[in-house]
Each structure stands twice: as C-alpha cells, then as structure tokens.
C-alpha positions as CSV (number, residue, x, y, z in Angstrom):
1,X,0.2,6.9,1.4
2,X,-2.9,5.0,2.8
3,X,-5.5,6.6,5.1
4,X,-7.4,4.8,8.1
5,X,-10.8,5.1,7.9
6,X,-12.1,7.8,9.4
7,X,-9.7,10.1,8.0
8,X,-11.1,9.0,4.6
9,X,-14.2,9.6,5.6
10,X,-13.5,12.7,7.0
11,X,-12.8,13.9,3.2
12,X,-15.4,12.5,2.2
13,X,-17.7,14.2,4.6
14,X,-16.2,17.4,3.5
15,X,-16.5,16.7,-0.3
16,X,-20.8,16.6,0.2
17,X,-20.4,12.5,0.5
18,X,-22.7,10.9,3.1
19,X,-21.7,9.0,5.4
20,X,-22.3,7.4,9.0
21,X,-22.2,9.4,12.5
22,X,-18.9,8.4,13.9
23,X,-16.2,8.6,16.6
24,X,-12.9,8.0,16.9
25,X,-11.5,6.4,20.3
26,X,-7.7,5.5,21.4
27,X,-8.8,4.5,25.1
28,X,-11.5,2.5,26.0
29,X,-12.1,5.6,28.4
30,X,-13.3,7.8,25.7
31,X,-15.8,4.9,25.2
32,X,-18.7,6.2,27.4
33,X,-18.4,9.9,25.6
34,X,-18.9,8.5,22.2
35,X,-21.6,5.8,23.1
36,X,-23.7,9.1,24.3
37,X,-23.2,10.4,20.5
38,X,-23.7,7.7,18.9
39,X,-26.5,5.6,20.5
40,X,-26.8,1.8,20.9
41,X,-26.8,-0.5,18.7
42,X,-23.2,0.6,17.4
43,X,-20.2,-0.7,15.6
44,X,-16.8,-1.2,16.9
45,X,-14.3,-1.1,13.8
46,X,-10.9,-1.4,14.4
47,X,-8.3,1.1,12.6
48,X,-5.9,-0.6,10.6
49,X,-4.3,0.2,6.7
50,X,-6.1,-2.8,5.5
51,X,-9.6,-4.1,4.3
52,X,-11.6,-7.6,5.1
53,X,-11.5,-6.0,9.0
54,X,-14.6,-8.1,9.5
55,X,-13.5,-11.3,8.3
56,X,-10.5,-11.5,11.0
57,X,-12.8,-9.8,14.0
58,X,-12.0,-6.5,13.7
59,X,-15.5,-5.0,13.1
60,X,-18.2,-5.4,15.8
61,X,-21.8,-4.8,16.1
62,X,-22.8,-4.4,20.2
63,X,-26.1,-3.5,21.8
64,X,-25.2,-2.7,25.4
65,X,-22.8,-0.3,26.8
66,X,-21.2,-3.8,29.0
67,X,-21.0,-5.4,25.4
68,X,-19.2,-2.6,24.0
69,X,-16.4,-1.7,26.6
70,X,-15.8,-5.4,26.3
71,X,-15.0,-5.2,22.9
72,X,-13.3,-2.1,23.3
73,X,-11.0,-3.6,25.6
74,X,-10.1,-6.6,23.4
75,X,-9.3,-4.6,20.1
76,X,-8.0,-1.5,21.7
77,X,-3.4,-2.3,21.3
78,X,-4.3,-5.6,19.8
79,X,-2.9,-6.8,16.6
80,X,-5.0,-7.6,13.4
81,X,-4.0,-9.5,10.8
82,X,-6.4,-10.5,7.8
83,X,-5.9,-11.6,4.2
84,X,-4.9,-7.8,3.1
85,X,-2.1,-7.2,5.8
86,X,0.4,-9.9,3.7
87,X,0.7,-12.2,7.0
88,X,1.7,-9.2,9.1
89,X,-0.5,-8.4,12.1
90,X,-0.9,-4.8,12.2
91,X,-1.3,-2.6,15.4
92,X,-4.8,-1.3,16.6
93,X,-4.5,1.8,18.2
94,X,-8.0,3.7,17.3
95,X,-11.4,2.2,17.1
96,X,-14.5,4.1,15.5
97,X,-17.2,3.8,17.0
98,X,-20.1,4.2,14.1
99,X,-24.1,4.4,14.0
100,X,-25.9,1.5,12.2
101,X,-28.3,2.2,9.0
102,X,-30.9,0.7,8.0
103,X,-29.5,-1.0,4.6
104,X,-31.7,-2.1,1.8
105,X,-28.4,-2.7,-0.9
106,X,-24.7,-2.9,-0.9
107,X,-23.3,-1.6,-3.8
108,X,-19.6,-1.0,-4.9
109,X,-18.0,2.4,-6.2
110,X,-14.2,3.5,-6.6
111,X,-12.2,5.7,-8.5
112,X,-8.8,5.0,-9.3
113,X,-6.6,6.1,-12.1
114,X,-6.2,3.4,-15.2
115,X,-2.7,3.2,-16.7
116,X,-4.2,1.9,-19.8
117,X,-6.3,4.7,-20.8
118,X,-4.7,7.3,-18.3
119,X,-7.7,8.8,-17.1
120,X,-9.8,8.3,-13.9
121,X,-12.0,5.4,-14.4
122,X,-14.7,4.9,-11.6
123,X,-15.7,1.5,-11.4
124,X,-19.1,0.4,-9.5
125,X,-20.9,-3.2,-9.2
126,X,-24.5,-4.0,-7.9
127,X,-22.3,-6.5,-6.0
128,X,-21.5,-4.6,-2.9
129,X,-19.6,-5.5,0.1
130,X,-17.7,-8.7,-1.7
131,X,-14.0,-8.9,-2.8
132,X,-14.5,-6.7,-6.9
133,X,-11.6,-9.5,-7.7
134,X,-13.7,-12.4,-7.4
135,X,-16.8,-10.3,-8.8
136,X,-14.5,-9.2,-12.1
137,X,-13.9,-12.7,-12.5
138,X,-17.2,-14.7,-11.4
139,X,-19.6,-12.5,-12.9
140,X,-17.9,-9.6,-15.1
141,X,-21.4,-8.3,-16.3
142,X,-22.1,-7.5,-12.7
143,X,-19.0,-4.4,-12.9
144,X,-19.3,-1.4,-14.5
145,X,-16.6,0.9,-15.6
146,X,-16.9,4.9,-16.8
147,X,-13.7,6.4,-18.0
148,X,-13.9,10.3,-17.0
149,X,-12.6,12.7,-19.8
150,X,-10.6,15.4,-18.3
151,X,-11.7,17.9,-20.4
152,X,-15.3,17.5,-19.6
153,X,-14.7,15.5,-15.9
154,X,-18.0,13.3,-15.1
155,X,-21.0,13.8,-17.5
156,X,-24.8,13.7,-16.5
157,X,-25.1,11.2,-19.1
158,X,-22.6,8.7,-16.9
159,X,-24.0,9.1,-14.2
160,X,-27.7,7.9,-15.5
161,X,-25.6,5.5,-17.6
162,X,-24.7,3.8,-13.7
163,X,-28.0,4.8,-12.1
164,X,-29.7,2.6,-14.7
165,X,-27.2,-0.4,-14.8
166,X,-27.4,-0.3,-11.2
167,X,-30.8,-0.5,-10.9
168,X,-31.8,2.5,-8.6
169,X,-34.5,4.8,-8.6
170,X,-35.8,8.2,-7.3
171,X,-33.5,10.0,-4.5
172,X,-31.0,7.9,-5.0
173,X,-30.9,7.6,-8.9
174,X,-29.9,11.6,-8.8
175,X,-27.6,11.1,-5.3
176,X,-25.6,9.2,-7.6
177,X,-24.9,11.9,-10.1
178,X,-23.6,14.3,-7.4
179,X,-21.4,11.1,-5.6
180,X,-19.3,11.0,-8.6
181,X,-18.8,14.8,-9.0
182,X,-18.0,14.9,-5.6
183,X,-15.3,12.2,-5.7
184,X,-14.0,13.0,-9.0
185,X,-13.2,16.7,-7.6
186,X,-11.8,14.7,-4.6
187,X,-9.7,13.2,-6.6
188,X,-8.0,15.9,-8.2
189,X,-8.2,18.4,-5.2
190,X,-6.1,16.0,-2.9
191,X,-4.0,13.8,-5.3
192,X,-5.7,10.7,-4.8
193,X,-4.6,7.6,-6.5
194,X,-7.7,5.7,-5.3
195,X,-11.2,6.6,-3.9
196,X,-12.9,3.3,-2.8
197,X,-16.4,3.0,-1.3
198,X,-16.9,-0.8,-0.6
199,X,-20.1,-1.1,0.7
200,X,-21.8,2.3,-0.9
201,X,-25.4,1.2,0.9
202,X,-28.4,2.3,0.3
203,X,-31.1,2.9,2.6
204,X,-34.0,1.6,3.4
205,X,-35.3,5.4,2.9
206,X,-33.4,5.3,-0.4
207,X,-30.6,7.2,0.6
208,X,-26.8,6.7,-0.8
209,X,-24.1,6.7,1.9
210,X,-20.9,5.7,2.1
211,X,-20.4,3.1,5.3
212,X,-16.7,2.0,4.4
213,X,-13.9,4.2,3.0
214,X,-10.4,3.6,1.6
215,X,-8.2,6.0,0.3
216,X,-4.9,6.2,-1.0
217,X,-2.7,9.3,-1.5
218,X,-0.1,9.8,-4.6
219,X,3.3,10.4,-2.8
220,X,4.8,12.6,-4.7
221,X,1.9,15.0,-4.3
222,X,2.3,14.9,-0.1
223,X,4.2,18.3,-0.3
224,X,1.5,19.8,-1.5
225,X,-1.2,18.5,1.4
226,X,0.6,19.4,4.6
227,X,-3.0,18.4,6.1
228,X,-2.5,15.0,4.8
229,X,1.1,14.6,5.6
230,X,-0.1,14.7,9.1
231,X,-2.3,11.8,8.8
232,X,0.5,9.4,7.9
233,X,0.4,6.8,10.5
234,X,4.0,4.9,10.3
235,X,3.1,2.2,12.8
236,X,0.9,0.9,10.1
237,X,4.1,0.1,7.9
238,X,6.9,-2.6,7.6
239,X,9.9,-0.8,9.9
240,X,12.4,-1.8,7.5
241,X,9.9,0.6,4.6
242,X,9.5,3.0,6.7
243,X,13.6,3.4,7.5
244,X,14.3,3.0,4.0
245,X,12.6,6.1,3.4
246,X,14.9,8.4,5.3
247,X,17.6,7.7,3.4
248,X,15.6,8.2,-0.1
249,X,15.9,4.1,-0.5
250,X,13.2,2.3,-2.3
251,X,12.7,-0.7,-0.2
252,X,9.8,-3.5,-0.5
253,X,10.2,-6.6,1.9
254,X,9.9,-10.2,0.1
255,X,9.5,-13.5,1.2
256,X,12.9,-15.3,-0.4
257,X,16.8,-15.3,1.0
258,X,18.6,-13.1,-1.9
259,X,18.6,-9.9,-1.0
260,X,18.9,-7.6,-3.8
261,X,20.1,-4.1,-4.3
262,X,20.2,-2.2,-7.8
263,X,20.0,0.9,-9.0
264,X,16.7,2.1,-11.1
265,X,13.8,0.3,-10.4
266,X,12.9,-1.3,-14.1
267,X,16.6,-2.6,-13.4
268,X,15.2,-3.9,-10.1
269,X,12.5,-5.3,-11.6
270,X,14.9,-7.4,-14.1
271,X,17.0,-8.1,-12.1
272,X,14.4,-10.3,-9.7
273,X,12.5,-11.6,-12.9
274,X,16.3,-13.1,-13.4
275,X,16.6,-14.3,-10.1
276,X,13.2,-16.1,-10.3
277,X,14.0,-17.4,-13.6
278,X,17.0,-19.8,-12.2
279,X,15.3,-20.7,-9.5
280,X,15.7,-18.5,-6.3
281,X,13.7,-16.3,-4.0
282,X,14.3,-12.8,-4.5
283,X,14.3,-11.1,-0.1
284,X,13.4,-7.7,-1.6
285,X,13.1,-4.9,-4.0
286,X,15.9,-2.5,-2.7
287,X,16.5,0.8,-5.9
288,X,18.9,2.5,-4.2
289,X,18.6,5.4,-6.9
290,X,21.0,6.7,-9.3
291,X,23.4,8.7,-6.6
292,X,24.8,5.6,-4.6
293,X,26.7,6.9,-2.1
294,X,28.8,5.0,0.7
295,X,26.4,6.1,3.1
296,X,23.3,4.9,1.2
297,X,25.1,1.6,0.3
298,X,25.8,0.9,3.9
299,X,22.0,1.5,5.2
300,X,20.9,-0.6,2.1
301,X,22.9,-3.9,3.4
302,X,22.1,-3.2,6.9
303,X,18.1,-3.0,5.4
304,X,18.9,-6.5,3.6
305,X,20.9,-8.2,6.4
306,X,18.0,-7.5,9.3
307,X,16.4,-10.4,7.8
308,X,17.6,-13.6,9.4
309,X,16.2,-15.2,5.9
310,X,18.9,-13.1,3.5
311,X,21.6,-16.3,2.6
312,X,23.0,-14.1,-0.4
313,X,23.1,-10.9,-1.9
314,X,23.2,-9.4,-5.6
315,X,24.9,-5.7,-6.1
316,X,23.4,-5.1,-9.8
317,X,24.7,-1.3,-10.5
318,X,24.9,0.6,-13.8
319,X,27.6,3.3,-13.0
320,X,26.0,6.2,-15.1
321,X,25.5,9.5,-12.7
322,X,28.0,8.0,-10.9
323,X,31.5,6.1,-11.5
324,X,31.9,1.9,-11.0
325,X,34.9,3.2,-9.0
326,X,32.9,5.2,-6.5
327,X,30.3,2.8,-6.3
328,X,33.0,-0.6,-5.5
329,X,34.5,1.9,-2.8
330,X,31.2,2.7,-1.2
331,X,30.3,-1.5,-1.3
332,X,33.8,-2.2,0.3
333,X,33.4,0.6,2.8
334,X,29.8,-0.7,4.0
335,X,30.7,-4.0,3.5
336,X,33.1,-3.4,6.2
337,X,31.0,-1.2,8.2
338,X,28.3,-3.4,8.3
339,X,30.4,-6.6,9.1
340,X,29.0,-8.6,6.6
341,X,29.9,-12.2,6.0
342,X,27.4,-13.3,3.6
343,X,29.0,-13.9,-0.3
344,X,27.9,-10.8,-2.4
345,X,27.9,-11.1,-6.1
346,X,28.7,-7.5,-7.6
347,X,27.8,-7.2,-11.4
348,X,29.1,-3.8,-12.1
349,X,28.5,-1.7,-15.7
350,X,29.3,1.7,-17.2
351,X,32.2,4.0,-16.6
352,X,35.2,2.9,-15.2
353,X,33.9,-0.4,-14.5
354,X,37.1,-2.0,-15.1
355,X,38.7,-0.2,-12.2
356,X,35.7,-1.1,-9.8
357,X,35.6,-4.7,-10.7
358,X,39.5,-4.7,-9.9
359,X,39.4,-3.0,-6.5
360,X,36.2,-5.8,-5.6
361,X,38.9,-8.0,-6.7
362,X,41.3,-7.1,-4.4
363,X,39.7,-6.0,-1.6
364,X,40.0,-9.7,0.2
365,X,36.5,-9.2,1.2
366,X,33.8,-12.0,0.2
367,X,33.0,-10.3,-3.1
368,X,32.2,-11.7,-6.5
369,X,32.4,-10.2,-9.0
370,X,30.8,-10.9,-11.9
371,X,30.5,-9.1,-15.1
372,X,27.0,-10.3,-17.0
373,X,24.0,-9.9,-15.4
374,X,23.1,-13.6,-16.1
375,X,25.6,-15.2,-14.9
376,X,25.4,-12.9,-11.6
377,X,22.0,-14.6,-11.7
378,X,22.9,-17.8,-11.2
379,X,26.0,-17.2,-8.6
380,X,23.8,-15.9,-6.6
381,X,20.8,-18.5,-6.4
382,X,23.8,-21.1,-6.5
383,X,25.5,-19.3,-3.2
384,X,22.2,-19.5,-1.7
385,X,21.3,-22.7,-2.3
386,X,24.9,-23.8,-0.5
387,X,24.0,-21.3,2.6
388,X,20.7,-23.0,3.1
C-alpha cells in the first residue's frame, strides 16, 4: 500500500527524521490558515500515489497569498497524470502546503528490501532529485549501496562509509548516522517495503532534511498497523484493483485484448509469457487463487469484460484444492450470469479433468476447450486476432 506524502512524512517526523513545516489542505478555504503557518514563499504540491509531480505541474513555488489561492484553485479536484501514473490521470484531492529551505545539495537515500541478498539494502547517490534509473545506468559510480545485517542492523562504520562517499562534513556527516538508524527502525517497526527520500537536501546551514517522501507498505503486514490501514486512499487506484480485492482476486490491468484468468500467480505469469510468445497482448493478470468458486469466477469475467479492449479470453486452471468439475460448473454458471459472448478458451488440468472438459463440451456455450497449455496459447491470440 502506497502513502501520499505527508503521511510519509508524518512517520518520518515521528521516527527523529527532519523534515519541512507543512500543511495539509482539501479546500482552498483552509488555504489562508496554513499560509499564516507557513509564511510566504511556499510550495503547493499536489497529493497523488506517484512521483515526477513537478515535471507534469503538480508542484508549485508562489510568493503572494493572490498567487497561491490561484494555484490552489487550479490543483485542488484536478487530475494529474505524469510519467509514474502508467497514462492514468490520478485525482487531486489534498495539497501540502510546505516551507522552502535554503538548499546547498540534493542527495538521494532509500531503503528498500533486496530479493537477492534478502536483507534491507539502503541505497544513496550524490545525485539527488534526478530519476536513480537513469543515474544507475549513466553514471553507476555515482550510487552507493549498504546491505544492513539483521543481526547487527546499520553499523557506525556504514554510515561513515556513506558520509565519506558522499562527500559531507561536520553536522551533517554525523546526521547521517542517525538518518539511517532512524529509517532502518522505520522499516521494521511499520512493515515497510520501501523508504525513499528523493531529494534528501542539505542546507545551506549544513543540515540534513528530508523535502520529498515515498513510502510503501507490505500488505500482508496491514493487520498489524490499524493506523496505517486508515491511510489507504482507494481513489488513488485502478477501480477495477481496487474491486478485485473484495473478492480476494489478484487483479493487475494491462494494455492488450486477452483477458486472462488462472489460478496461482507463477501460473499467471506463464501463462502471459505464452501469450506474448505467439504474438498477442495479454488485458491482465487475473490469479483467481486456488479456491475458485462460482461466485469468484463470475466477478473475475465481469473484472475482464469491463474493458471494451478484451476480444478473447484464456481460463488456464489446475484443479488441485479443488475438482476440474467444480471449476467447469462455476465457468458455465458465470459464463451465463455474466452474458458473455466473447469465445473462451478453457485449458483445464488435474482431478477429474476429463469430466470438466466434457461438461465445457456440452454446455452449447462459446467454450473451447483445449487440453495443452500451448495450444490454448495460440487459440486464443488466433480468436483475437479474428475479433479485431
């Protein structure tokens, strides 16, 4: 679960980590009541669950009150799009309104947790306030990485290890040591899957603070954080996502016209890799998990058919937990429900998969179905083709 913002920064502020005087607005009549806390000059930045707000007009630096309530007004139940939101314009419906500092140095920092190693790695670069990607890839020397040991968490010899590759000095040198014991507790106080700090400035007066936040919670840690749980902002996600979850479906929207729905999500995964491989467009990751009832069946192809682009669809099940037979009667009984006319491939597998390919046989219902997971494959991006 992503955070906006401030909320980040709220944590952050409570974990000891610097960072700017702000306050949050939803009208543009709360305006005047955080101008007197903040001062003039200000910034304007508009809430949203993505990054490069600047970039697409979302963050604003104003001088005069007039200035401000003008750009209040603009942002304030607008929509924002930039190069992070996937071509989706997302809804602004908080601004913070933020002090300005006094910046000698953007610098990068994040924490986030490496699969590789499987340990919290923070990763920081001298080359604040750009995109790390193109950093990592222009000028790798510029990033540096420190893998954190659990057993010992962040060491003082680390944190002078970064100091020095990052070229600072005095109050700032030794803020640094305390910023990454701060976020490393963070990290494993809240269940964060990613801490990142993009710009960490500092100061003209050589202090360290933290003038952009993103964070991102682990899910399946939520029911232990009721505070954060209350944070979760759902008109910051696709719809569709967000439905998906109240019937305990794992659903991703995609740009293509087969819509997909499997069970297990490394069959999922597959199972688009094979729909790629023979030439068609995979409309979604849909894992409709290993119980696929009739009820979870029909929500899934009314999830796949609200997009006008969906020409096809591919059932890919492996009837393990629960029986090929059960699972063709729940496909014919939401295939009916639904009214779908699209063609449906069905590659069923596992126990009694003889009696559920015979009833999608006979159910007179445009059903394939097909019994290797290639050939399903190439039905499907063949049916498609036709449709288009």
């Amino acid at each position: 679960m992503n955070l906006h913002e401030y909320q980040a920064k709220g944590l952050l502020r409570d974990a000891g980590v610097p960072v700017p005087q702000g306050v949050v607005i939803e009208t543009v009549g709360e305006l005047e009541g955080a101008l007197d806390t903040i001062g003039l000059p200000c910034v304007l930045k508009a809430q949203i669950h993505a990054g490069a707000r600047g970039k697409a007009g979302g963050v604003k630096l104003v001088k005069t009150a007039e200035e401000a309530e003008q750009v209040a007004t603009q942002l304030l139940g607008s929509q924002l799009a930039t190069p992070q939101t996937g071509g989706r314009a997302l809804p602004v419906n908080a601004l913070l309104v933020e002090q300005t500092l006094p910046i000698a140095e953007e610098l990068y920092l994040s924490l986030l947790i490496d699969r590789a190693s499987k340990r919290h790695t923070f990763v920081l670069s001298s080359a604040g306030g750009m995109d790390i990607e193109a950093v990592a890839a222009e000028t790798p020397e510029k990033i540096i990485t420190l893998t954190i040991d659990p057993v010992t968490g962040v060491m003082p010899y680390q944190a002078r290890e970064a100091g020095f590759a990052l070229g600072l000095t005095g109050d700032a040198f030794k803020q640094l040591g305390q910023l990454l014991q701060a976020l490393y507790r963070l990290a494993l106080d809240m269940d964060l899957g990613l801490v990142e700090i993009n710009p960490l400035v500092r100061t003209e007066d050589n202090r360290l603070v933290a003038l952009d936040a993103k964070v991102n919670v682990d899910d399946n840690a939520l029911y232990r954080h009721a505070d954060l749980q209350a944070m979760h902002d759902p008109s910051q996600e696709d719809p569709r996502e967000a439905h998906a979850r109240k019937f305990n479906l794992n659903y991703i929207a995609l740009d293509g016209n087969i819509g997909c729905m499997v069970n297990g999500a490394g069959l999922a995964m597959a199972t688009m890799d094979l729909i790629k491989l023979h030439g068609g467009e995979p409309a979604n990751f849909l894992d409709v998990g290993g119980g696929a009832t009739a009820e979870r069946v029909a929500e899934a192809f009314k999830l796949i058919t609200s997009s006008d682009e969906v020409k096809a669809i591919l059932v890919n099940i492996f009837g393990g937990i629960v029986r090929c037979d059960l699972i063709a009667e729940g496909i014919i009984q939401a295939v009916k429900e639904v009214g779908l006319t699209l063609p449906v491939v069905v590659r069923l597998e596992g126990t009694n998969v003889e009696q559920g390919r015979r009833m999608l046989a006979e159910s007179g219902l445009n059903l394939s179905a097909v019994n290797d997971l290639e050939e399903a494959a190439k039905t499907v991006v063949a049916l498609a083709k036709e449709a288009a």
